[in-house]
CHARMM internal coordinates of N, CA and C (Angstrom, degrees):
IC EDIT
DIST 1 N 1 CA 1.4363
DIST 1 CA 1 C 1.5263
ANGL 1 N 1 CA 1 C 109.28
DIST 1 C 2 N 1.7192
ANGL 1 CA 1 C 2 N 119.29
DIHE 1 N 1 CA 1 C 2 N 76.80
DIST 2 N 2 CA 0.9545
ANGL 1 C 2 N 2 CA 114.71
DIHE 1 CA 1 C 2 N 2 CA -178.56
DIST 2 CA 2 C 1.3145
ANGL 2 N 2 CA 2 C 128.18
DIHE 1 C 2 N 2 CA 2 C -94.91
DIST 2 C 3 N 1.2628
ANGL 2 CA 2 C 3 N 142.89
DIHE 2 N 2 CA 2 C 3 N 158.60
DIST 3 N 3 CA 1.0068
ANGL 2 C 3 N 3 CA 136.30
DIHE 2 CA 2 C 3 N 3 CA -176.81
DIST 3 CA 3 C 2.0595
ANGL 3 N 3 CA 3 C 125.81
DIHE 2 C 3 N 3 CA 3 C -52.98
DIST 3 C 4 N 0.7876
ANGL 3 CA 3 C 4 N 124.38
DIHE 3 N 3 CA 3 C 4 N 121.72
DIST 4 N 4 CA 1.2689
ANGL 3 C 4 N 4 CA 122.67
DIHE 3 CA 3 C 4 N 4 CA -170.13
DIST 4 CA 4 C 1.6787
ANGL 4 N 4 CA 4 C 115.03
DIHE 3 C 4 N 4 CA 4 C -89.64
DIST 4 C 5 N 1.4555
ANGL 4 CA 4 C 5 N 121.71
DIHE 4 N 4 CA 4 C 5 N 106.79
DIST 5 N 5 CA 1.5983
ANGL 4 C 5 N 5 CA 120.73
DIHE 4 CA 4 C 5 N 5 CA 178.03
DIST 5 CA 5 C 1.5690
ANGL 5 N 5 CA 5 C 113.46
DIHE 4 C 5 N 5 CA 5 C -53.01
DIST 5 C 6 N 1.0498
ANGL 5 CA 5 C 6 N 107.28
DIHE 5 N 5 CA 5 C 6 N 134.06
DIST 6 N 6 CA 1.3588
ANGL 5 C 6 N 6 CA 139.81
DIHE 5 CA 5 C 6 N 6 CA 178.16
DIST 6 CA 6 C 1.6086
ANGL 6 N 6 CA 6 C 117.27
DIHE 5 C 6 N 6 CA 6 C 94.50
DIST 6 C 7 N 1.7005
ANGL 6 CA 6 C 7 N 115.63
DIHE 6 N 6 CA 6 C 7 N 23.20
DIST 7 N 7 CA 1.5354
ANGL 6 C 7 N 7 CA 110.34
DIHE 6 CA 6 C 7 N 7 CA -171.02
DIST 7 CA 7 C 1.0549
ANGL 7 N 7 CA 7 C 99.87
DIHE 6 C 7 N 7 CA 7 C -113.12
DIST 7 C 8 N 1.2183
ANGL 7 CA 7 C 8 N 139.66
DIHE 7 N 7 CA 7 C 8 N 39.99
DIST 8 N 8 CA 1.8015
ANGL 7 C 8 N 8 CA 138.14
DIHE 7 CA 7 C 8 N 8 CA 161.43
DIST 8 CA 8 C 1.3889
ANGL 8 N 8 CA 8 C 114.27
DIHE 7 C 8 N 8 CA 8 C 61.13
DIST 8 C 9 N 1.5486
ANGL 8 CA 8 C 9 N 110.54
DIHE 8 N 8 CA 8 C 9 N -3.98
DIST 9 N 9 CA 1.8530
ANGL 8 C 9 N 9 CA 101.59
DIHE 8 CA 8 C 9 N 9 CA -172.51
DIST 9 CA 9 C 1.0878
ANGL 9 N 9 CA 9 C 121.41
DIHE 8 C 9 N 9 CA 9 C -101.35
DIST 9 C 10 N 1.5467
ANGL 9 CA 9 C 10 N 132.13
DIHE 9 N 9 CA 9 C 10 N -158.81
DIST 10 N 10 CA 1.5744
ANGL 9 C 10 N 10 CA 119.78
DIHE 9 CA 9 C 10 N 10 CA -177.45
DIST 10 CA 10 C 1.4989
ANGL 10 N 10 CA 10 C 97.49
DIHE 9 C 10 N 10 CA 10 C -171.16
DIST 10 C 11 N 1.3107
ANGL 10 CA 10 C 11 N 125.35
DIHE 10 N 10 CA 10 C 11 N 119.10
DIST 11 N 11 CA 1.1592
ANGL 10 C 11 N 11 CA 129.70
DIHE 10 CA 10 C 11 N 11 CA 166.00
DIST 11 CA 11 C 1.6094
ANGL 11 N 11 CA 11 C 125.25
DIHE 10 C 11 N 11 CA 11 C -41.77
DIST 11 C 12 N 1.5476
ANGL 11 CA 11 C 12 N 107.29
DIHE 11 N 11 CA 11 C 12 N 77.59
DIST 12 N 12 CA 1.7441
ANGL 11 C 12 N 12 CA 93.09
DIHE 11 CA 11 C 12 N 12 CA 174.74
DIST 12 CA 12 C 1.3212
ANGL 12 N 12 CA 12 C 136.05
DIHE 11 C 12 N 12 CA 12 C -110.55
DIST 12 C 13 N 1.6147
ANGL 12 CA 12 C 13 N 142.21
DIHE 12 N 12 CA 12 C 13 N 139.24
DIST 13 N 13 CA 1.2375
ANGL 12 C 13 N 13 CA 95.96
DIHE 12 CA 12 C 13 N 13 CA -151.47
DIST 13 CA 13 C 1.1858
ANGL 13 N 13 CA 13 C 168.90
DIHE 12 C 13 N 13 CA 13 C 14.53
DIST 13 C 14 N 1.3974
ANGL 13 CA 13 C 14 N 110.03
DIHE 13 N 13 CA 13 C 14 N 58.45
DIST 14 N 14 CA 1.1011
ANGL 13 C 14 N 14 CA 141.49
DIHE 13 CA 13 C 14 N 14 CA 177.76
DIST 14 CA 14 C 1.8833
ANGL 14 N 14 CA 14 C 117.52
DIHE 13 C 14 N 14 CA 14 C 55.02
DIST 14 C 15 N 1.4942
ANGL 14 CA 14 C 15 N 91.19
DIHE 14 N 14 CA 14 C 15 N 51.14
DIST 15 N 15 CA 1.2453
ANGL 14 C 15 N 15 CA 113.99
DIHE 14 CA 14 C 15 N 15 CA 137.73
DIST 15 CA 15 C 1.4388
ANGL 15 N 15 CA 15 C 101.24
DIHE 14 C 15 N 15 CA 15 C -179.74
DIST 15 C 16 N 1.4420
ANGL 15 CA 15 C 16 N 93.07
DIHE 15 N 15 CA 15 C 16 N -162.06
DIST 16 N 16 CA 1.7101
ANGL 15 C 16 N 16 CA 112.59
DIHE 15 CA 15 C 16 N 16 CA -161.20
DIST 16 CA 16 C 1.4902
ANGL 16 N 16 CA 16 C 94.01
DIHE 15 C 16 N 16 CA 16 C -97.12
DIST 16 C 17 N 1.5674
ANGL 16 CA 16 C 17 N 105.11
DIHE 16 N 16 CA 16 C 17 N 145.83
DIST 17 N 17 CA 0.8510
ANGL 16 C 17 N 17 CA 121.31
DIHE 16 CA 16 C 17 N 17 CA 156.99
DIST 17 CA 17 C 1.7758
ANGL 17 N 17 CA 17 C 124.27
DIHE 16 C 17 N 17 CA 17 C -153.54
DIST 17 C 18 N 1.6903
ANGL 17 CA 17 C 18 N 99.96
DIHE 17 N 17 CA 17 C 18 N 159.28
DIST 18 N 18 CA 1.9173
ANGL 17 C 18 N 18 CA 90.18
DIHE 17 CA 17 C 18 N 18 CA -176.17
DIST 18 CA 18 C 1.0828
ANGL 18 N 18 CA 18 C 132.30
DIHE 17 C 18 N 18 CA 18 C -71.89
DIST 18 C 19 N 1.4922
ANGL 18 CA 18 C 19 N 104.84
DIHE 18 N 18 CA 18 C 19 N 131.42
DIST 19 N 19 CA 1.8732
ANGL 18 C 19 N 19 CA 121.42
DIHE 18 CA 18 C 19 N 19 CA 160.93
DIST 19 CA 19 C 1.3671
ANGL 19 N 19 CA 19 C 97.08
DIHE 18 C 19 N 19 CA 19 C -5.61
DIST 19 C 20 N 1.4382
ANGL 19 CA 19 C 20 N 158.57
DIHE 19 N 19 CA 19 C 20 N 136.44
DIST 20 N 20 CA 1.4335
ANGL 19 C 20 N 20 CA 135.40
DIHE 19 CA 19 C 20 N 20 CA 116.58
DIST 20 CA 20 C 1.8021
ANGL 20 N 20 CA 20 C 115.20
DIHE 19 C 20 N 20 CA 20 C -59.63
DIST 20 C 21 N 1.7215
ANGL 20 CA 20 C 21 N 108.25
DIHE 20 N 20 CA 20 C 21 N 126.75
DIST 21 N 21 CA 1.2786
ANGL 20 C 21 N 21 CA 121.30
DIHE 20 CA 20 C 21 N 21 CA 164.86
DIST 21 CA 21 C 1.5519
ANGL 21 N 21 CA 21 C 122.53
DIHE 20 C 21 N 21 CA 21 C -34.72
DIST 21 C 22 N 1.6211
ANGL 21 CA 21 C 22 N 137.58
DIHE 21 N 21 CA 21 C 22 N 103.51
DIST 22 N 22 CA 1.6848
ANGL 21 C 22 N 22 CA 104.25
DIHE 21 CA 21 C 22 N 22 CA 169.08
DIST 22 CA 22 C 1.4993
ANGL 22 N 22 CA 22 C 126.85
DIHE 21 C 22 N 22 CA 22 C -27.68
DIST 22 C 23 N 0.8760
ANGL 22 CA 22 C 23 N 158.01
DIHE 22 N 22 CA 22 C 23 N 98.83
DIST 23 N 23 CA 1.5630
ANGL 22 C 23 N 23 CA 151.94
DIHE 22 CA 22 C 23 N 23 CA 161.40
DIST 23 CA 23 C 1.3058
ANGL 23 N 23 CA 23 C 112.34
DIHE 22 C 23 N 23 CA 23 C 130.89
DIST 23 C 24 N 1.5362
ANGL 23 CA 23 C 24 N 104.88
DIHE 23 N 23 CA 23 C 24 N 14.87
DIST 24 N 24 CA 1.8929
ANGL 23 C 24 N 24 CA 108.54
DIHE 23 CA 23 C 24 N 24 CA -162.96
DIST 24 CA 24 C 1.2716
ANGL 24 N 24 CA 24 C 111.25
DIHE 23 C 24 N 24 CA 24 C -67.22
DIST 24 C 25 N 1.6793
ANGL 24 CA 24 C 25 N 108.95
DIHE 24 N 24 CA 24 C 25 N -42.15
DIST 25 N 25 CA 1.7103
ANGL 24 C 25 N 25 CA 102.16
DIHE 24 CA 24 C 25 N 25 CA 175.53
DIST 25 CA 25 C 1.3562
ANGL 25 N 25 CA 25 C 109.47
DIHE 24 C 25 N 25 CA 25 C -80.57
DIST 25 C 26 N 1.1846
ANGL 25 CA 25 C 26 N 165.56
DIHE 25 N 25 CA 25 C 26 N 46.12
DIST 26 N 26 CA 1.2032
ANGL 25 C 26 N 26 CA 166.31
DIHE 25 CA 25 C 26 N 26 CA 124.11
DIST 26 CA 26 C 1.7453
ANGL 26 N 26 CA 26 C 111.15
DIHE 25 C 26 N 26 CA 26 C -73.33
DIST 26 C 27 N 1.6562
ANGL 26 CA 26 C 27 N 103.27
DIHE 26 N 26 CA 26 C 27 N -49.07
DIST 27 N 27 CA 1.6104
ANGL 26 C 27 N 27 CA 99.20
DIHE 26 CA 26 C 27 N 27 CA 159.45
DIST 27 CA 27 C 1.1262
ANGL 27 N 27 CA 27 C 131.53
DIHE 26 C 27 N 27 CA 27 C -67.56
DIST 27 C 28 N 1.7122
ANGL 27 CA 27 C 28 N 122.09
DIHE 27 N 27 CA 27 C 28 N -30.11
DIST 28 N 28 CA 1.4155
ANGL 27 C 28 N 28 CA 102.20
DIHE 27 CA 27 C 28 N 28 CA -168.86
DIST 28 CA 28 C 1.6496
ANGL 28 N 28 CA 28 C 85.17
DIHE 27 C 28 N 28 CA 28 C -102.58
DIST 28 C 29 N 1.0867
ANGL 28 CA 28 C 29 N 143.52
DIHE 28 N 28 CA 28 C 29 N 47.90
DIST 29 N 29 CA 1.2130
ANGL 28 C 29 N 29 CA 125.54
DIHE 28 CA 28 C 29 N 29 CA 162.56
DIST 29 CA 29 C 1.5562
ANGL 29 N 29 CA 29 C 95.51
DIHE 28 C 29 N 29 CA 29 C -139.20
DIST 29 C 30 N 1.5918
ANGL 29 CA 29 C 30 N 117.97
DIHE 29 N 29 CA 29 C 30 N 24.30
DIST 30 N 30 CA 1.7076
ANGL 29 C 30 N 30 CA 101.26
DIHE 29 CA 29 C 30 N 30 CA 154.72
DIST 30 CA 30 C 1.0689
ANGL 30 N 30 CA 30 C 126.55
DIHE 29 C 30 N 30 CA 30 C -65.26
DIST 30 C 31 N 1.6400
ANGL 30 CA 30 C 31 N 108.75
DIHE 30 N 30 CA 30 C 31 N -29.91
DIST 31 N 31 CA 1.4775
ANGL 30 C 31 N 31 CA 111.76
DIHE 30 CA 30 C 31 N 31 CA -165.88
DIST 31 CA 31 C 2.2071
ANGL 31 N 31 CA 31 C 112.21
DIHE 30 C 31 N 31 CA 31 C -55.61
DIST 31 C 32 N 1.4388
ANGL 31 CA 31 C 32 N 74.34
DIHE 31 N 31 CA 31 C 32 N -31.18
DIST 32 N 32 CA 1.8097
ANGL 31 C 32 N 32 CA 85.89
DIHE 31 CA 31 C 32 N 32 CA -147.63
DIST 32 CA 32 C 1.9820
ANGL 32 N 32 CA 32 C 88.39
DIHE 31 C 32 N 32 CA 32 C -75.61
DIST 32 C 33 N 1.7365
ANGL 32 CA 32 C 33 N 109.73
DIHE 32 N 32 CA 32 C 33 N -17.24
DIST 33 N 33 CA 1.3208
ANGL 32 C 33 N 33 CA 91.55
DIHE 32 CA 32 C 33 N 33 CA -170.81
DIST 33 CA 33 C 1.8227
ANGL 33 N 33 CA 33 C 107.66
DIHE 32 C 33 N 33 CA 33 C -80.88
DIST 33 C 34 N 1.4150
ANGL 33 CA 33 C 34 N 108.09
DIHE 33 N 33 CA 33 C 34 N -42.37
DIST 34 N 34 CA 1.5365
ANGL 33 C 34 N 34 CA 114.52
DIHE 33 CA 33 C 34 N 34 CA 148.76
DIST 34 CA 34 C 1.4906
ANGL 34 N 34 CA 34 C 124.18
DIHE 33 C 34 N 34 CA 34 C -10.05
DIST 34 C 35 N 1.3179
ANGL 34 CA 34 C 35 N 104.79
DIHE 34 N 34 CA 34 C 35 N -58.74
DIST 35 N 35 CA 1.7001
ANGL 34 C 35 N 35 CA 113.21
DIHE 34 CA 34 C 35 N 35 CA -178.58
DIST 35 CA 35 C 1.2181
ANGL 35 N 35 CA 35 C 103.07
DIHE 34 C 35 N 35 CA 35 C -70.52
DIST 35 C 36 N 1.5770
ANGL 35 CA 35 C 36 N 111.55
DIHE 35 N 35 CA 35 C 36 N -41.34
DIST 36 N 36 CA 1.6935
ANGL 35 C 36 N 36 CA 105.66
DIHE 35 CA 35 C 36 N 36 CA -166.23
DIST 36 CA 36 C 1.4335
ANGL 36 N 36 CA 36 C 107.75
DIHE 35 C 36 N 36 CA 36 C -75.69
DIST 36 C 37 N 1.4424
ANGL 36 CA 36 C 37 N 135.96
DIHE 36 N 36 CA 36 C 37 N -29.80
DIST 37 N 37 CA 1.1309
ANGL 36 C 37 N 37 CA 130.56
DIHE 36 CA 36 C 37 N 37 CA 165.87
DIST 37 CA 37 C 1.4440
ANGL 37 N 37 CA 37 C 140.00
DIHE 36 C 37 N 37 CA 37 C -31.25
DIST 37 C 38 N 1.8013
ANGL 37 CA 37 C 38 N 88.06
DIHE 37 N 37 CA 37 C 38 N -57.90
DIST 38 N 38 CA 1.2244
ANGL 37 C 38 N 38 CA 128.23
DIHE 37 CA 37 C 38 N 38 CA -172.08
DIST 38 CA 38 C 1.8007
ANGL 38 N 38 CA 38 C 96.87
DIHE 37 C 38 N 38 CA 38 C -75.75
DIST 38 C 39 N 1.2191
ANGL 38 CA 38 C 39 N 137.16
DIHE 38 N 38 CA 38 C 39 N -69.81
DIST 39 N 39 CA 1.2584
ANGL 38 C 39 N 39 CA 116.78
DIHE 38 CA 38 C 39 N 39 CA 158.93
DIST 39 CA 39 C 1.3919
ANGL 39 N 39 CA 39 C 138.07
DIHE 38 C 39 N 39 CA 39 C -40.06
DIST 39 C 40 N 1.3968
ANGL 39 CA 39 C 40 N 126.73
DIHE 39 N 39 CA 39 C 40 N -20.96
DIST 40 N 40 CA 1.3131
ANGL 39 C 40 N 40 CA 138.72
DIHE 39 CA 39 C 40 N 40 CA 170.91
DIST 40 CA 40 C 1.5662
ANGL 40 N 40 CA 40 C 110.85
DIHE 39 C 40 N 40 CA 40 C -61.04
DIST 40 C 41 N 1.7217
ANGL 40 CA 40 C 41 N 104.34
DIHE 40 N 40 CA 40 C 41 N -59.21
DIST 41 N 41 CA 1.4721
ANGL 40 C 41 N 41 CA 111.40
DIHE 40 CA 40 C 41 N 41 CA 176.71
DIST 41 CA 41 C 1.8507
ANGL 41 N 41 CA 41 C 112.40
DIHE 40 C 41 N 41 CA 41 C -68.78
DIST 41 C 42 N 1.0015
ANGL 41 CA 41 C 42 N 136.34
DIHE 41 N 41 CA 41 C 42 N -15.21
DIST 42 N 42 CA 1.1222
ANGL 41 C 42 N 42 CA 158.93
DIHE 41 CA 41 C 42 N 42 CA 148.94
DIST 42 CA 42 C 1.4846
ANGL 42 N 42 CA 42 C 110.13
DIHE 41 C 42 N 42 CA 42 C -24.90
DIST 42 C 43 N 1.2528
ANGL 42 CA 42 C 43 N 98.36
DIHE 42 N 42 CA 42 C 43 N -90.60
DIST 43 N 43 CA 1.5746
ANGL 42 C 43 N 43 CA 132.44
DIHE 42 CA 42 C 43 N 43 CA -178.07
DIST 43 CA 43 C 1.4730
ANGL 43 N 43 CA 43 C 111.39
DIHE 42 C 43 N 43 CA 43 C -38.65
DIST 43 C 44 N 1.9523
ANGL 43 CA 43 C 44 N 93.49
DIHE 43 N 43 CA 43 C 44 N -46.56
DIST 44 N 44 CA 1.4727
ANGL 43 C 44 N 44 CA 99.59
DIHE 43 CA 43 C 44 N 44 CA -173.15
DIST 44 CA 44 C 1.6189
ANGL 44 N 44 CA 44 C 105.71
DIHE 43 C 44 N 44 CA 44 C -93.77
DIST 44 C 45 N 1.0010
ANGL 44 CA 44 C 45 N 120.56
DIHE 44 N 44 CA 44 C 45 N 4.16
DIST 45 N 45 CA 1.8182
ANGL 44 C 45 N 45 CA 103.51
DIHE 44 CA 44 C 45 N 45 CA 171.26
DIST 45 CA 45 C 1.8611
ANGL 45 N 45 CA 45 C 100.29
DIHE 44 C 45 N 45 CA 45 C -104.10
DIST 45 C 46 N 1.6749
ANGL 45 CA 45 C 46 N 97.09
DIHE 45 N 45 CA 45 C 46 N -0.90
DIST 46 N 46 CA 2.0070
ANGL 45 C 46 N 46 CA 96.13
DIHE 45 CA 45 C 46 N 46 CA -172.73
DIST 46 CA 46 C 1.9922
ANGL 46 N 46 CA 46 C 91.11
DIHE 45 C 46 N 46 CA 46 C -84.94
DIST 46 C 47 N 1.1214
ANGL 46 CA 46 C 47 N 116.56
DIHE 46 N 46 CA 46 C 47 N -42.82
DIST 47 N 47 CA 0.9906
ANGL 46 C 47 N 47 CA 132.75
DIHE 46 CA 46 C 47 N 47 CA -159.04
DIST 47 CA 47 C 1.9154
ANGL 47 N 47 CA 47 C 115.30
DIHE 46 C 47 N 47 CA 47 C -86.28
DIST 47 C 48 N 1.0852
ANGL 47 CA 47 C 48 N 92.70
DIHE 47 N 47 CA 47 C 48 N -47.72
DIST 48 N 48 CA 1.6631
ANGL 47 C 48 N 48 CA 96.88
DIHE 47 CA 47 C 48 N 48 CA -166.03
DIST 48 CA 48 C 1.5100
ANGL 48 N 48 CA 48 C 103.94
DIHE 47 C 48 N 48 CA 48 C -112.20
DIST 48 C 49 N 1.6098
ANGL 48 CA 48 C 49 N 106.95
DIHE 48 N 48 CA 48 C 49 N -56.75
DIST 49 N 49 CA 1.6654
ANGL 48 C 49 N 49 CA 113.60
DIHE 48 CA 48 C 49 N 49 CA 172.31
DIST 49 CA 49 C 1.3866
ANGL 49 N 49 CA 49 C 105.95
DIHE 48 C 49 N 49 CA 49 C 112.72
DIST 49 C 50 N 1.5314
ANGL 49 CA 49 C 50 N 95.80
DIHE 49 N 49 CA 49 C 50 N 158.92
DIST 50 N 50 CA 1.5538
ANGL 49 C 50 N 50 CA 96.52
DIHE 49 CA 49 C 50 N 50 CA 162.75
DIST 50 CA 50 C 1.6258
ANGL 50 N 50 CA 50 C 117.65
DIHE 49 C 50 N 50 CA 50 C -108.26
DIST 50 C 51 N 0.9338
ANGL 50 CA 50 C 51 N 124.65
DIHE 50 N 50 CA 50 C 51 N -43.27
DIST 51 N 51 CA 1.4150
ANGL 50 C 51 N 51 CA 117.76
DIHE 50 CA 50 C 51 N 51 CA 168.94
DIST 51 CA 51 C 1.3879
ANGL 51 N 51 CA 51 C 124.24
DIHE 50 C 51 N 51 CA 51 C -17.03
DIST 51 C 52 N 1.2507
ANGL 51 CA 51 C 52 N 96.89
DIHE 51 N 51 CA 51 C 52 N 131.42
DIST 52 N 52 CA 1.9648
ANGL 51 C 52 N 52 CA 122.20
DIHE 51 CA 51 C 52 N 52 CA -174.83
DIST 52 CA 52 C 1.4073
ANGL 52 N 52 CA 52 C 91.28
DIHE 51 C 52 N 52 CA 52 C -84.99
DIST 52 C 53 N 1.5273
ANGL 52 CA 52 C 53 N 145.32
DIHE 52 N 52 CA 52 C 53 N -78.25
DIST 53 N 53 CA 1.2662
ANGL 52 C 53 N 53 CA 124.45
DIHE 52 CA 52 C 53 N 53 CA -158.45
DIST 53 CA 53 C 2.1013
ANGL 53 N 53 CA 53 C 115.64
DIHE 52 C 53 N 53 CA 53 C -69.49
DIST 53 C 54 N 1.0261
ANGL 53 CA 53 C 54 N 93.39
DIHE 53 N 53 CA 53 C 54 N 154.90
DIST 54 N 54 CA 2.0690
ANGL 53 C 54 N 54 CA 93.64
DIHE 53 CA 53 C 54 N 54 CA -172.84
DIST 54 CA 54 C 1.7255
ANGL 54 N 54 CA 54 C 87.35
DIHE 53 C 54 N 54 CA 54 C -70.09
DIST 54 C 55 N 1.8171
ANGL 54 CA 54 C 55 N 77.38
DIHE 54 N 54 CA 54 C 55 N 158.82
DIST 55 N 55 CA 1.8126
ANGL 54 C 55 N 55 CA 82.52
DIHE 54 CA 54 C 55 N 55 CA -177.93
DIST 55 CA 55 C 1.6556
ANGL 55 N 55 CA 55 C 101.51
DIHE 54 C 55 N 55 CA 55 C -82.99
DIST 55 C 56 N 1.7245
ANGL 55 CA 55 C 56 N 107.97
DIHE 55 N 55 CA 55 C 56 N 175.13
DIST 56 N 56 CA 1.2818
ANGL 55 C 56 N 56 CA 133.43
DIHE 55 CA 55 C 56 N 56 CA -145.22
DIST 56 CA 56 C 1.9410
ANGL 56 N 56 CA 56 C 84.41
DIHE 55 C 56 N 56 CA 56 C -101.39
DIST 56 C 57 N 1.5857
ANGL 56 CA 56 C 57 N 93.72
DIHE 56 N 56 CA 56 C 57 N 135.59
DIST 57 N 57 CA 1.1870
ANGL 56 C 57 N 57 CA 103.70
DIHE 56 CA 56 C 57 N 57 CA -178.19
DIST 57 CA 57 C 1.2985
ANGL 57 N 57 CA 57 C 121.04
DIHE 56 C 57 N 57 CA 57 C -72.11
DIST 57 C 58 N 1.4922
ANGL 57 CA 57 C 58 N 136.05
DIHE 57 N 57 CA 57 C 58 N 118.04
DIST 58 N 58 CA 1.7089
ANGL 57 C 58 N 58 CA 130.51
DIHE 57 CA 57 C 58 N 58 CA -171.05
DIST 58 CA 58 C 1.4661
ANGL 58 N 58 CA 58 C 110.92
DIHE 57 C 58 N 58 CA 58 C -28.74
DIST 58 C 59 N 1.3794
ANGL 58 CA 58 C 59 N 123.98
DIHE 58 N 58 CA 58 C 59 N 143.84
DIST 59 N 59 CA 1.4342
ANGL 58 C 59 N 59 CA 121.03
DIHE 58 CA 58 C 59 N 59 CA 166.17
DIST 59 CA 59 C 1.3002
ANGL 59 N 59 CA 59 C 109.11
DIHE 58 C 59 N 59 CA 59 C -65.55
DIST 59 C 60 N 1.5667
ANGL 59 CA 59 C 60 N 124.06
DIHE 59 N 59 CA 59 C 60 N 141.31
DIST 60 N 60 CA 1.3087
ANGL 59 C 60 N 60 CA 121.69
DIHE 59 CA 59 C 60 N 60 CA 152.51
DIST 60 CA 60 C 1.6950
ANGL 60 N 60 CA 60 C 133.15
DIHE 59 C 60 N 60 CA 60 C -59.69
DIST 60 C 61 N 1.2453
ANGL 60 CA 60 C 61 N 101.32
DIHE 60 N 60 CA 60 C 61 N 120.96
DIST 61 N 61 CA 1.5926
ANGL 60 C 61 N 61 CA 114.85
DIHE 60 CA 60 C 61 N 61 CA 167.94
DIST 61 CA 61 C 1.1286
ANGL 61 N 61 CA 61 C 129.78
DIHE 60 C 61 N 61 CA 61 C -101.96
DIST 61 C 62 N 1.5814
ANGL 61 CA 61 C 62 N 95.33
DIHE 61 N 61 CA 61 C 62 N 124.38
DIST 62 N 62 CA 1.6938
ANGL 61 C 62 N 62 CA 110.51
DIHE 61 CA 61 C 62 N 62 CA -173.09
DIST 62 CA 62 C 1.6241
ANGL 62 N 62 CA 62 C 101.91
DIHE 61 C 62 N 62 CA 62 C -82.97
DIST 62 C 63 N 1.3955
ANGL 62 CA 62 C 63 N 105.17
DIHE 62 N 62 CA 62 C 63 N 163.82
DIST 63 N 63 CA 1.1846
ANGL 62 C 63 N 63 CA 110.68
DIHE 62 CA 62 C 63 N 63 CA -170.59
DIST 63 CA 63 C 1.3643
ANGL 63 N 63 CA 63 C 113.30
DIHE 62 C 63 N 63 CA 63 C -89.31
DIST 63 C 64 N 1.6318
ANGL 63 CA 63 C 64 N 123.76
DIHE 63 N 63 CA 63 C 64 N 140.84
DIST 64 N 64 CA 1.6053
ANGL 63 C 64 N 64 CA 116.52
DIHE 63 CA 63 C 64 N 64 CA 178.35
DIST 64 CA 64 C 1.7066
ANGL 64 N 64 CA 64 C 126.31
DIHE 63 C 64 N 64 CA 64 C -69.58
DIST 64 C 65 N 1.1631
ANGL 64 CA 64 C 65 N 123.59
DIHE 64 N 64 CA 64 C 65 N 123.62
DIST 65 N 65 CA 0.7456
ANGL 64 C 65 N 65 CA 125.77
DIHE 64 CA 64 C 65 N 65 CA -162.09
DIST 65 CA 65 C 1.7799
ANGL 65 N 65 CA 65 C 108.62
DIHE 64 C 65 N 65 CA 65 C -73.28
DIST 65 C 66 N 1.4825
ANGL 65 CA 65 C 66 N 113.05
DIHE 65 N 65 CA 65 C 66 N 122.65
DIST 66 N 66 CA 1.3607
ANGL 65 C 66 N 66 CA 133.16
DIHE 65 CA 65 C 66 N 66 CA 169.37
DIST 66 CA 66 C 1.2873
ANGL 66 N 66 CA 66 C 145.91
DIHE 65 C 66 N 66 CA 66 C -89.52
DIST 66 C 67 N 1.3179
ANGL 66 CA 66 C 67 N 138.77
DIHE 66 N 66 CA 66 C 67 N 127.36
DIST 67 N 67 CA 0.9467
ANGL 66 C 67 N 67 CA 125.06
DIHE 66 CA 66 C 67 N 67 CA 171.69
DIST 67 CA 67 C 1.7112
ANGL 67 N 67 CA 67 C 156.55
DIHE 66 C 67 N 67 CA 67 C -16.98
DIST 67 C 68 N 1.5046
ANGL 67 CA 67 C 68 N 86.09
DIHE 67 N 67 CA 67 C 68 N -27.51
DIST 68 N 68 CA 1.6584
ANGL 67 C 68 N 68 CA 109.86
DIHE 67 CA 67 C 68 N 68 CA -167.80
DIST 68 CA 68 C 1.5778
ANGL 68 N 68 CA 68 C 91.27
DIHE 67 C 68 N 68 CA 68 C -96.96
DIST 68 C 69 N 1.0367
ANGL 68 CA 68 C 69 N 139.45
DIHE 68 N 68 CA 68 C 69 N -2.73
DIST 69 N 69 CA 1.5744
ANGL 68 C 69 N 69 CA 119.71
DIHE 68 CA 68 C 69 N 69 CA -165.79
DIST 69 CA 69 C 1.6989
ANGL 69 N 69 CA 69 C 88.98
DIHE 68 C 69 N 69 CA 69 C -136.99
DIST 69 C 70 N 1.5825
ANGL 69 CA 69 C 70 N 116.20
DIHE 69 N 69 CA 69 C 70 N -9.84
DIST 70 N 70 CA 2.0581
ANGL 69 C 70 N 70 CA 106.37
DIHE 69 CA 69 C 70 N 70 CA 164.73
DIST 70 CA 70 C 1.0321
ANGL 70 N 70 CA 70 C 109.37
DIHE 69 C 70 N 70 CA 70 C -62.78
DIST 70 C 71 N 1.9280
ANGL 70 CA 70 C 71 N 117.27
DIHE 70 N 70 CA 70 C 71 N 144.56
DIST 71 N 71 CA 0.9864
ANGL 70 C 71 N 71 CA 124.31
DIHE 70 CA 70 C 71 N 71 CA 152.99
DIST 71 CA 71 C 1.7719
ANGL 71 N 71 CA 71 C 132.62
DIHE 70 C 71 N 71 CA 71 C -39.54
END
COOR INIT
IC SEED 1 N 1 CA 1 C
IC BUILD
């Protein structure tokens, strides 16, 4: 059961396995750089933001008025 020229495989430890493509992991790992991008820019508009003017200072809150301190 010898290996047959032109079938991409390679006898390895005792079995076959595939040729790797030159550049193969660069293709199948676009997907994952896509995601990582896309979470990067994510992260950074959850975190830091994009907005040019500074954010708006909280309104002040008065305190509710209680029982223990009415006349």
């Amino acid at each position: 059961m010898g290996n047959r020229s032109g079938d991409d495989r390679i006898w390895v430890r005792g079995h076959y396995r595939r040729r790797s493509a030159p550049g193969g992991a660069a293709v199948k790992g676009g997907g994952w750089l896509i995601a990582g991008a896309l979470a990067a820019v994510w992260l950074w508009g959850h975190f830091v933001g994009f907005a040019d003017t500074p954010p708006q200072p909280a309104p002040q809150h008065t305190p509710a008025p209680t029982a223990i301190g009415a006349p």
